[in-house]
N, C-alpha and C positions, 0 to 999 in steps of 0.2 A: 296143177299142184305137183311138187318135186315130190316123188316118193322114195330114190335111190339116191345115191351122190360114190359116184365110181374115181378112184386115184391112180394116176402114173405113179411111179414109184422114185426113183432117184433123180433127184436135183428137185421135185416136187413133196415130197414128205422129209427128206433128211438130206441132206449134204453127202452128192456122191463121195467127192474128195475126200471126205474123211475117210470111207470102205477103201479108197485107195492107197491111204496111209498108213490104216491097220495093217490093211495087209502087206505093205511096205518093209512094214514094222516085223512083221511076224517072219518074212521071207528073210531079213538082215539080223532076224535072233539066229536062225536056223544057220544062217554062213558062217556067222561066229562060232557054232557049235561046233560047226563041221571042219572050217579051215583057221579060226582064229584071227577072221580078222575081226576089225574094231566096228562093234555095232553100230552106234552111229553114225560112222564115218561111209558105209556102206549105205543106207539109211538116205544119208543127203547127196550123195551119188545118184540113187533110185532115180529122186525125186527131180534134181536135174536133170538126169536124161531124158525123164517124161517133160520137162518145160521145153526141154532143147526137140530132142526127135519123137515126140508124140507116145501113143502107148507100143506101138509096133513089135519095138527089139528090147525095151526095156533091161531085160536080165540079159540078156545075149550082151547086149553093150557093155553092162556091169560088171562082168565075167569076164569080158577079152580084157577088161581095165586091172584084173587079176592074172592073166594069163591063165585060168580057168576053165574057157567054154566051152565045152561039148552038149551034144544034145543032149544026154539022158541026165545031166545037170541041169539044165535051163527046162526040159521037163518036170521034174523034182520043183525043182523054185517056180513053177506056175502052180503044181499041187498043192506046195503051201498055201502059195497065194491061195487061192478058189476053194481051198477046204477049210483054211484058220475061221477061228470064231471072232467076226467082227467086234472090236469097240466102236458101235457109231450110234446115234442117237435123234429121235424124229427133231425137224427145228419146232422149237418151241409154240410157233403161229400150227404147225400142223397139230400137235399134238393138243394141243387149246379146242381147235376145229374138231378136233375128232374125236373129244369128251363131248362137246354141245352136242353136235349134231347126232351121238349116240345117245344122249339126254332125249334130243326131242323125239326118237322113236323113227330115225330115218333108215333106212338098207343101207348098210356101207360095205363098197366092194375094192378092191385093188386091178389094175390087169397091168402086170409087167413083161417086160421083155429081158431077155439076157439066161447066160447059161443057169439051168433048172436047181444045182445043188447051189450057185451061189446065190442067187435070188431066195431061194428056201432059208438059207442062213441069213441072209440081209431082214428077212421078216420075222424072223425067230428071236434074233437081234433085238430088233427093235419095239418088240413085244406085241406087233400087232396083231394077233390072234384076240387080242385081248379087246381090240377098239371095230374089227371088220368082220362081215359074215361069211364072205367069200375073197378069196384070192386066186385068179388064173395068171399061171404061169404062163406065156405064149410057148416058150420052147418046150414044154410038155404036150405040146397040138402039133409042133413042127415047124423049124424056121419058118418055114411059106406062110405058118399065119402069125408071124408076129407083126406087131404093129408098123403100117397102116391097114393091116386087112380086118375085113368086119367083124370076122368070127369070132374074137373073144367079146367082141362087143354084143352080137346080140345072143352068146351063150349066159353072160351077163343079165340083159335085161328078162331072159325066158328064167332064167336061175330065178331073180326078185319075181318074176310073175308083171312085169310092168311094161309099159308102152314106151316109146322112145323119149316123146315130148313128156314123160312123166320123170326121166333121170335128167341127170349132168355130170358130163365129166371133166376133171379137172386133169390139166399136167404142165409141164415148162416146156415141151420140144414141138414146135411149129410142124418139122420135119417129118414127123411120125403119129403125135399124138392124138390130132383132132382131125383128121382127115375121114376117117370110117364113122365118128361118131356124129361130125356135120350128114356125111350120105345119110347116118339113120335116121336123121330128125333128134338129136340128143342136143341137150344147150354145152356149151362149151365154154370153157374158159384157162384162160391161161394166167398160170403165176409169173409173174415174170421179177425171176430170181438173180437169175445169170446171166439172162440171153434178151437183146431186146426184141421188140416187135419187128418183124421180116416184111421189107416192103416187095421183096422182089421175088415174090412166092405167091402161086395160085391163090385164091381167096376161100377154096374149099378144105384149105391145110388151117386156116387162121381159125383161134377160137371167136368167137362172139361178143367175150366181155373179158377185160383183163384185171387182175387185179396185182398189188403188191404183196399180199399178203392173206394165205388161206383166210384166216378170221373173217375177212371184209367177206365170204359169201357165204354169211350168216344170216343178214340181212336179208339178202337176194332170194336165198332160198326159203328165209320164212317169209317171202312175202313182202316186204319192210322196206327196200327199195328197188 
């Protein structure tokens, strides 16, 4: 019998890309402010350079394209980034999941990964205090245990008071998510959002059951299929 149901956090409850856009947004208010240039135009710059050369140099790139960049600037424009108050919003299939399964009297927990103040605002955001009972940070335990290691996993299940094979955890990333919760005996499953199924990956990384869509492990969980 499932008595817990534990969530990765970005790209499995909400759309990272949006938190990346906010805060886009929020870094290309602050330039305008400060040097006049044109908010938008800075804006689809950002967002290009992250297509073109990944998240790396992002504002470093943006800056030399103004003849701007020094460091304690491109520091300043990651503060914005990482402290503004996201507009981002769970997808609609999470948020559906995570009224039922609070209806039927299930534990619901979070474990994320990523820096401590922006992960606290991404949840604050997106009002999940209001739908989980717990949330572990990993980087508030220390890089070394964020995900794949066990720890937040089975400070989780001792939190609920529950066995292994009595949770499941859900997330979208092969690479990190479900690796610590297969070693514990936890059922696994993967949304699969964005990222398709990895054939070329250990089989103890892979979830168990995949779905399209949070809602479909309603069913699963109560039992039903």
């Amino acid at each position: 019998m499932i008595r817990a149901v534990l969530f990765d956090l970005d790209d499995t409850l909400y759309n990272e890309m949006s938190f990346v856009q906010s805060g886009f947004r929020a870094v290309s208010h602050c330039v305008k402010m400060r040097f006049g240039i044109d908010e938008d135009e800075f804006y689809c710059l950002l967002l290009n350079i992250l297509e073109n050369e990944g998240r790396g140099k992002v504002f470093d790139f943006a800056l030399q394209h103004y003849l701007l960049c020094n460091l304690e600037l491109v520091n300043a424009l990651v503060n914005t980034y990482r402290s503004h108050s996201p507009t981002i919003h769970l997808y609609d299939d999470a948020l559906a999941a995570l009224k039922t399964l609070r209806q039927d009297g299930l534990s619901l927990g979070i474990i994320t990964d990523g820096l401590l103040s922006v992960q606290k605002n991404k949840i604050h955001s997106l009002g999940l205090e209001a739908f989980v009972d717990l949330v572990i940070y990993t980087d508030e335990l220390g890089q070394e245990y964020w995900k794949p290691h066990q720890r937040p996993y089975t400070m989780a299940l001792s939190y609920f008071n529950v066995k292994a094979n009595e949770a499941v955890y859900v997330g979208d990333n092969e690479k990190k998510d479900f690796k610590a919760a297969n070693e514990l005996g936890m059922f696994t499953i993967q949304v699969l959002r964005k990222r398709n199924q990895l054939d070329d990956i250990e089989s103890i990384y892979k979830a168990k059951k995949h779905v399209a869509s949070i809602e479909e492990l309603i069913g699963f969980i109560r039992g039903e299929t």
